[in-house]
N, C-alpha and C positions, 0 to 999 in steps of 0.2 A: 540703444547700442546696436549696431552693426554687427549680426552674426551670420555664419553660414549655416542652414538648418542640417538635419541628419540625412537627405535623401540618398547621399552618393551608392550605398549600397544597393539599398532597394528600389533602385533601377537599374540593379544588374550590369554597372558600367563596371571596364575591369580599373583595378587598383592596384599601379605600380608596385605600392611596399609589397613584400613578399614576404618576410617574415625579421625577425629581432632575434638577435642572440645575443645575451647579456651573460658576462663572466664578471665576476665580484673575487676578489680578494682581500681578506680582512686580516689585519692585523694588529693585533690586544684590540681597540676601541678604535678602528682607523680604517675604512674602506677605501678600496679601489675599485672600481668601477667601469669596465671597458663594454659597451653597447656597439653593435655591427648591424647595420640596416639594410637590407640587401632589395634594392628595386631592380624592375626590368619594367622595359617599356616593349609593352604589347598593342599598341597602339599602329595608325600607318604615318601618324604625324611627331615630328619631335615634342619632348614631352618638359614639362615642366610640373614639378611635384610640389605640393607644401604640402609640410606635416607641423603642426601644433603640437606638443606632447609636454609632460609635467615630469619635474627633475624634483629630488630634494630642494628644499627652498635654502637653506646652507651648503649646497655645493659648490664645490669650486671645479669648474669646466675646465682642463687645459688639455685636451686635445682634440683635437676634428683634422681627420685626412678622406679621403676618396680614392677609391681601389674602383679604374676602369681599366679590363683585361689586364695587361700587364704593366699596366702604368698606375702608380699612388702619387698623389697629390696631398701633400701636404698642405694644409690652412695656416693660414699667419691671423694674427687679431691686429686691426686695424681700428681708427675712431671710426664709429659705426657709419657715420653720414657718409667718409667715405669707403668703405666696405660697401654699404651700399651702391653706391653711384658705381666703382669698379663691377658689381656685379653684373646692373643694368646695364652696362657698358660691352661687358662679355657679351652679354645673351642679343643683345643686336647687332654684334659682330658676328654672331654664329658659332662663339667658342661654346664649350662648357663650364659652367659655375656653379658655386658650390655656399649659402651663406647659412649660417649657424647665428641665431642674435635670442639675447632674453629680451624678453617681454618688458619696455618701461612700468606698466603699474604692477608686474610681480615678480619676482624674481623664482617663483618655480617653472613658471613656463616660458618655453623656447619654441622657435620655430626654425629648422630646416627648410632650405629650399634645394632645388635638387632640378637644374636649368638648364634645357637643350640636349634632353638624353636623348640620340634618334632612334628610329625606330628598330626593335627587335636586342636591342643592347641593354648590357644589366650593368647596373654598380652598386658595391658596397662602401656605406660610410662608417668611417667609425668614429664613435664620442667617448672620450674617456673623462669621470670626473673621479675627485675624491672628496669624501665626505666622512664626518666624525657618529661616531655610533652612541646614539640617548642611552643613560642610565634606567633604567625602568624599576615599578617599585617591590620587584622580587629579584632584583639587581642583575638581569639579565639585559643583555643590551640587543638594542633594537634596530635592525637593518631595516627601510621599507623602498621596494622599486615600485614608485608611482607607476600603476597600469589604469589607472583610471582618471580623465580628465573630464569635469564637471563643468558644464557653464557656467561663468563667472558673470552675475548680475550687475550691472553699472548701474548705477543710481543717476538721478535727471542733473545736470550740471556739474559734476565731476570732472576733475582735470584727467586729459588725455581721452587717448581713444581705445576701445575698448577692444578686446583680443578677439579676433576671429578664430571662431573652431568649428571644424566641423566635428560631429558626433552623431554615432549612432549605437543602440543597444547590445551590451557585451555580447549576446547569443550572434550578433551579424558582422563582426569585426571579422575583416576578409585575410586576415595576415596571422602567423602563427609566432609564438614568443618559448624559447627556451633559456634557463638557465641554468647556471649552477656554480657551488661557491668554495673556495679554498677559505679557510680559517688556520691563523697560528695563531701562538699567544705563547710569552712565556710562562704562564700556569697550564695546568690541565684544562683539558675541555669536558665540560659535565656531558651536554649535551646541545642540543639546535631542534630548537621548535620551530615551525610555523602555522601560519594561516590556513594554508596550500597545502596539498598532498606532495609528498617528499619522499623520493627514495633515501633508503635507507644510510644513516651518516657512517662513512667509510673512514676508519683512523690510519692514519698512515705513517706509524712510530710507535713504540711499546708504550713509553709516557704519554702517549694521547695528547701533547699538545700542539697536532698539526688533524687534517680532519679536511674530507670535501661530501659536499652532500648539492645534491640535486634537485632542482624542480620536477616532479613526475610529469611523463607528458601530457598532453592536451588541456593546458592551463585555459581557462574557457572567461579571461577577462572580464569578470565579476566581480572584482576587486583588487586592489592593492595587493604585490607580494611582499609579504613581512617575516622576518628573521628574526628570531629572539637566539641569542648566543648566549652561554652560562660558561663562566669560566670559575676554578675552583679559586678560594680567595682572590676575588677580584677586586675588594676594593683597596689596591695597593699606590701611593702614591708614585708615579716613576716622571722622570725626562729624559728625552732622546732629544740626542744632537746629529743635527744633519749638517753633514759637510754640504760649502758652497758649489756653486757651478762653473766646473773653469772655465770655463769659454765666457761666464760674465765678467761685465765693471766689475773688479774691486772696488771694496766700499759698498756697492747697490746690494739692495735686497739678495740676489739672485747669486751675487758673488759673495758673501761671505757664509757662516753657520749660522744655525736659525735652530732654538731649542725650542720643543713642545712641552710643558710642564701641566703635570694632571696630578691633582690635588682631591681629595677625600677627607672632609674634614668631621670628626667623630668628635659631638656633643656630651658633656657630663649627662647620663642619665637622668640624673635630680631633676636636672633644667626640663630634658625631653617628657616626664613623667606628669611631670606639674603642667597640665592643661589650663590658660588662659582662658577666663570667662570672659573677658571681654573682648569685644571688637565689634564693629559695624558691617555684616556680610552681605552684601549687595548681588543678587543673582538675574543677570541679562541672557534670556532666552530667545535662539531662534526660531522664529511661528514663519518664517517664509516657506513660498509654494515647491522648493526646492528640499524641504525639511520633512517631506511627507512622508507616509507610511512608518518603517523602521525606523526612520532616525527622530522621528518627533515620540515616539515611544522608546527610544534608547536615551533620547536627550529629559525625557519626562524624570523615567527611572533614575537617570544619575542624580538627577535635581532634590528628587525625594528620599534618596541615602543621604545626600550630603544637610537636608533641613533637618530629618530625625538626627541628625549625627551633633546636631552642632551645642554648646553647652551654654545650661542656662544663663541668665545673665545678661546675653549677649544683644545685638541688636539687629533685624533684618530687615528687607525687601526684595522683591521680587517683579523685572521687568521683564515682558514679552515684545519682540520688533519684528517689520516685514518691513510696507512701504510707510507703515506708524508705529508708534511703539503705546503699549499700554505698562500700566503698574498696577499690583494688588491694594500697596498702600499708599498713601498720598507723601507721606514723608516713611523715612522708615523709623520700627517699631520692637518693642522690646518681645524678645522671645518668651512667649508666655501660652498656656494650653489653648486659648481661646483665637490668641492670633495665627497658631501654630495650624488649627484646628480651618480657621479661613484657608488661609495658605493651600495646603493640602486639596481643601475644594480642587478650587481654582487649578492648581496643577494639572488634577485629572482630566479637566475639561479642556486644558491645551491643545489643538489641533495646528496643522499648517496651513492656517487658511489667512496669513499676515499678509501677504504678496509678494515685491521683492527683498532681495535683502540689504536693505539700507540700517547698519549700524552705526552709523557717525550722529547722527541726530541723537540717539537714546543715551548715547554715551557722552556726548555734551551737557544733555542733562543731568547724566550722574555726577560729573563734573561738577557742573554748577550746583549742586548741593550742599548746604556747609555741613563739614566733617561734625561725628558728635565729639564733644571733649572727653580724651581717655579711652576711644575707641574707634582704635586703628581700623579703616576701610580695607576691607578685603574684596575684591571682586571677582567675581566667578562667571565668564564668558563661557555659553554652549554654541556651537555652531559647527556647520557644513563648512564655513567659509567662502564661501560660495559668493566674493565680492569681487568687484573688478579696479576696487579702490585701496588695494591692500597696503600702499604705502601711506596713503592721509590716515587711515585707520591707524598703524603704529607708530606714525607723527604724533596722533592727538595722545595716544598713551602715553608715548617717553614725557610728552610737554606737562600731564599731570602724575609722574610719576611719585614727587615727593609729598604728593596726599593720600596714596590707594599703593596696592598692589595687589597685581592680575592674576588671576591663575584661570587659563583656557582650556575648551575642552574641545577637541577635534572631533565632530559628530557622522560618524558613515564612511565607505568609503570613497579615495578621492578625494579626502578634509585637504583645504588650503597648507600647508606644512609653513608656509613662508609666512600666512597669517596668523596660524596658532603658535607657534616658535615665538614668533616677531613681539607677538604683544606680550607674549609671557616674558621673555626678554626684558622689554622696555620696561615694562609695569611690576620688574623687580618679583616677577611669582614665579610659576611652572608650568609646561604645558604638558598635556596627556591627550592621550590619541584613542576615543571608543570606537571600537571596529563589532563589537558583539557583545555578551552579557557573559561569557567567560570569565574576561579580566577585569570586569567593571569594576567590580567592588574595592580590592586593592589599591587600583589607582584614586579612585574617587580620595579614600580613606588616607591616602598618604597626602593626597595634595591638600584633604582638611590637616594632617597634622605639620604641615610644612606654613599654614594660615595660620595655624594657633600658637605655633614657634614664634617666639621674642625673635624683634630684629637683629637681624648682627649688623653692630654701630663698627666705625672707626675702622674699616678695613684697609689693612698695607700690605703691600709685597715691597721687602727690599733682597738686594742683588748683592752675594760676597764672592767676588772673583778674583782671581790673580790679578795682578796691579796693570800688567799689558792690556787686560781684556776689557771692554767697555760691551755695556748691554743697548737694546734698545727694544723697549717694548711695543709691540705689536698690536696686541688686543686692547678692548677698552678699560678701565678700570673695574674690578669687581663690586660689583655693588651688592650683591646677593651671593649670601652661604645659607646650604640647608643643608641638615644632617644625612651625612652619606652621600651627597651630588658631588659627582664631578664639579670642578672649576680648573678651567683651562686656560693658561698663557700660554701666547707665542712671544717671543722674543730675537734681536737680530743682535750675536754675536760678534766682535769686530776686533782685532788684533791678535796676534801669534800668541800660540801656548804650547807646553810640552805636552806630549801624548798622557802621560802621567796626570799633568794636570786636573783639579777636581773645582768647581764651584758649589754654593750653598743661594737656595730661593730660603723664604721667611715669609710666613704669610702670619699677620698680626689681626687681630681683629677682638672687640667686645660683646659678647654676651649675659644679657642680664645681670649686666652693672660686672662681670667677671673677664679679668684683660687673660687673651690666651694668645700664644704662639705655636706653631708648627715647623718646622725646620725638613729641608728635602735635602741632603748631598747628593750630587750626584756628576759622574766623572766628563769631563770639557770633550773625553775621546770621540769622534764621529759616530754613530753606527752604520754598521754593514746596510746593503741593498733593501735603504731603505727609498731611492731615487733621488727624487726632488717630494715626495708627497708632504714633508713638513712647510716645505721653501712656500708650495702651492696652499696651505689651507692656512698659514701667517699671511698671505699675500692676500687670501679671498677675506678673514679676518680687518685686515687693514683699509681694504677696498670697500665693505659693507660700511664700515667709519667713515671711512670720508664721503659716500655717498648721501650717506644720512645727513653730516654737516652741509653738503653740499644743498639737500631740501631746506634745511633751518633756515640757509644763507639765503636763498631764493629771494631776487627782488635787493640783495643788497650787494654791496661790493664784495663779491666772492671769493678776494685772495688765491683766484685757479685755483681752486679742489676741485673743478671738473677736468682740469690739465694733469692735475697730482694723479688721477683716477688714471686716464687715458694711460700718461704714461706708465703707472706702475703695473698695470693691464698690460700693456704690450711686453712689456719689458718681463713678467712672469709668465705670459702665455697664459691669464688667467681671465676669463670672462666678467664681464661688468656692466653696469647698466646703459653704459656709455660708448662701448668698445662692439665688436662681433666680429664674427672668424669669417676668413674670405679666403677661398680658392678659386683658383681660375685654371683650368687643361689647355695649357698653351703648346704642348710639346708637335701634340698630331699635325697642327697644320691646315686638320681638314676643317673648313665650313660646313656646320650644318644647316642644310637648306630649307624651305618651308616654312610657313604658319606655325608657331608653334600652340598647343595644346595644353590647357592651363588644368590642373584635377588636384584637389584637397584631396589629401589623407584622409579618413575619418579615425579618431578614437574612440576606445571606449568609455561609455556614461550607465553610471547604476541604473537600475529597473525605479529609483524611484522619482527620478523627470523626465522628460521629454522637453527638445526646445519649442516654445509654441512660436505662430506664425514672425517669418521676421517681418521687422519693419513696426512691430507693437512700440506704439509709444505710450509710457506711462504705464503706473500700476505694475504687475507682478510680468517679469519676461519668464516664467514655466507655467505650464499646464500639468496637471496630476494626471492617470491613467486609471 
């Protein structure tokens, strides 16, 4: 793979970015997200800046402008090929450009370009996204602003081309980062945890449910900042209706209401109490060079909660993978004191000394393993994520979905979010994010009780609206209910109603062998100043879908889902894999002159890799310290 190593710092060359200011706004389970990058080019050549940097892997991007002096430049999203070519196009005319694009193999990482700043001139950009906030398993929810971007290993023959980053260690990152975060909700707010040292949280209304709390300064890019939000009964079912956009088509996405419906669904005790001895628990370890130090002993420890945890009966094995994968046992095997007893060796002896990290291989062969009769496959993924193949990896999951289900574990920080989400996702389980041994135990322990949980069969939602009103669903069908999880529809409202008006969701489903329903009313009336942010995460919702269809299709007659993409992309102002934001500063007039001056960004990467030399072919691309 093609990477740029970490030197840019430490050779003391200057570094346009200057610093990030991130403002967050949350509302009940629902972030906004507005980031401002403020460069200046200190240079005596016109400058040209790339920055690399990692987004939630579920965001939905819809803004990017450019503030030079007193002129904002607004981005339009365009199909990327030509986004691109208009960009190239500016910067050899001497204008200024401006291009925003995700990454083809991931969807957490983006690249800024920032073209033809001249010399001694500053601009700021701003990216605004919104993103939905995880339930966590002390039902606090979970904000995290990726600060840390990891080298993403591409394995030998893998489609596409592999992300360029530069990086260098959190102590030498040359740019400073502030935040701080406004919360509402209409419950009370208990409280706001983090990672990060935090000024103290400020309430701002007698019933406390409004609230802003701060990053402390000199946040020293060593990891991820995460948000845990506690709101007092929080697990309420609600839906908000968001009026259309009038300046859209009627009829389109953008022009009519679009409801968000969030669902909580609470299990007969009996069922949750009665622990299931059976099942086939299959545990894939990452031993890559990228997995060293903490996280190969954060990843050990979860492994060895969840083996003592698991109940007799039952059936296991245990794989490790880098640039090969090994197993403990040849097939898997019945949990009993003496296999249990191997096991345990073995785990302790785990090191990161596997090389890269290629999971598609290990996981082909859990694949091709036949299921035992009567004992449902559980799979338990650990990992950095640390792949550059992140889309074939939750291709191969969704394709063996209906013989396994996945539950992932994000290992350090910087863990892929687009890979551990994605495969938990597809593979019908949960994902959990280990950042330290604080919260370890809970999550480990909910995500076994969520494996020992009976499937929920027969899942429905149906729609009872006023006779004018026709729905139109958004998201994909639910395939996984666990006790207490959120599940979330978008859906696209269409026809007049009285403000009065009310509709009814129904969400039906089977539980060990037991038919249950849920019922939500709730009122057609818009809600207030809530934007477009429901219009934008139904639109980034619909757009993940048909991208996904769009890899299935590959190689066959494709029905335009990459056209379906583009346009609904453009037409929400929503980012896709297909699309990217393009501005151009056409107003000045002026040419700027000169050579221009090409300099990566660097980010920050944990203390526990370094990139080793580029151009390594084969075998593990990090080196330990």
């Amino acid at each position: 793979m093609n990477r740029s190593c970490g030197l840019l710092n430490s050779q003391k060359e200057a570094v346009p970015l200057k610093s990030i200011e991130v403002e967050l706004e949350v509302r009940d389970h629902v972030a906004t997200v507005v980031s401002t990058l403020n460069y200046e080019n200190k240079e005596d050549k016109p400058l040209e800046a790339v920055f690399v940097f990692p987004l939630p892997g579920d965001a939905a991007v819809c803004h990017f402008s450019a503030q030079i002096g007193q002129t904002q430049i607004v981005a339009e999203v365009k199909e990327k090929q030509k986004a691109c070519e208009e960009y190239d196009d500016a910067l050899s005319s001497g204008q200024q450009a401006f291009l925003l694009e995700e990454s083809d193999q991931s969807p957490d990482i983006f690249s800024l370009r920032v073209g033809s700043l001249p010399p001694g001139e500053s601009a700021s950009i701003r990216l605004e996204y919104v993103t939905e906030l995880a339930v966590q398993a002390d039902d606090g929810l979970r904000f995290c602003l990726p600060a840390v971007l990891n080298p993403r290993y591409q394995p030998q023959g893998s489609e596409g081309a592999g992300v360029q980053v530069t990086s260098v260690p959190a102590s030498l990152v040359p740019y400073s980062l502030s935040f701080s975060a406004r919360v509402s909700s209409p419950r009370p707010i208990s409280k706001v945890e983090s990672n990060c040292s935090l000024d103290p949280l400020q309430y701002l209304n007698t019933d406390q449910t409004q609230a802003t709390v701060k990053l402390a300064a000199g946040h020293k890019f060593d990891r991820d900042v995460e948000l845990l939000i506690y709101y007092k009964d929080a697990h309420q079912p609600t839906a908000v209706v968001e009026a259309g956009q009038a300046s859209a088509e009627p009829g389109s996405l953008m022009g009519e209401p679009v409801v968000m419906v969030s669902l909580y669904p609470e299990f007969p005790q009996s069922v949750m109490s009665s622990k299931a001895s059976r099942g086939e628990f299959v545990f894939l370890m990452d031993r890559s060079g990228s997995m060293n130090y903490t996280r190969i002993r954060s990843a050990r420890d979860t492994l060895l909660l969840l083996l003592k945890s698991l109940p007799m009966g039952c059936y296991f094995n245990i794989y490790s993978f880098g640039s090969r994968y090994e197993h403990i046992f040849s097939t898997s095997v019945k949990y009993k004191q003496e296999n249990v007893k191997i096991a345990l060796t073995k785990i302790e002896q785990m090191e990161a000394d596997l090389g890269g990290t290629e999971i598609l291989e290990p996981l082909k062969h859990i694949y091709s393993q036949p299921c035992i009769p009567k004992q449902p496959r559980q799979l338990f993924v650990f990992t950095d994520g640390e792949v550059g193949n992140t889309k074939e990896v939750i291709d191969l999951v969704k394709k063996n979905s209906d013989s396994h289900r996945c539950f992932s574990f994000g290992i350090g920080e910087g863990a892929s979010s687009a890979l551990i989400n994605g495969m938990a996702k597809e593979g019908g389980g949960h994902p959990q994010f280990i950042t330290g041994t604080d919260r370890m135990q809970p999550k480990v322990m909910q995500s076994l009780r969520f494996a020992l949980q009976p499937a929920v069969v027969d899942i429905s939602v149906t729609w009872d609206l006023p006779k004018e009103v026709s729905v139109t669903v958004l998201s994909p069908p639910i395939t996984t209910l666990f006790q207490g999880q959120r599940s979330l529809i978008y859906a696209q409202l269409t026809g007049q109603s009285s403000e009065a008006a009310e509709g009814c969701v129904m969400l039906k489903y089977s539980l060990a062998g037991h038919r249950s329903k849920k019922k939500l009313h709730f009122s057609l009336r818009p809600a207030e100043d809530t934007g477009l942010t429901v219009h934008r995460l139904g639109a980034r919702t619909l757009i993940r879908s048909l991208e996904m269809e769009d890899r299935e299709l590959r190689g066959q007659q494709d029905g335009g889902v990459k056209e379906k993409v583009v346009q609904l992309s453009v037409q929400s102002g929503v980012s896709s894999c297909f699309t990217a934001f393009i501005a151009v500063n056409r107003d000045n007039g002026r040419v700027i002159q000169g050579p221009m001056k090409h300099k990566n960004i660097p980010t920050p990467m944990t203390s526990a890799i370094r990139p080793a030399l580029c151009g390594h072919a084969g075998g593990s691309k990090y080196k330990a310290e």
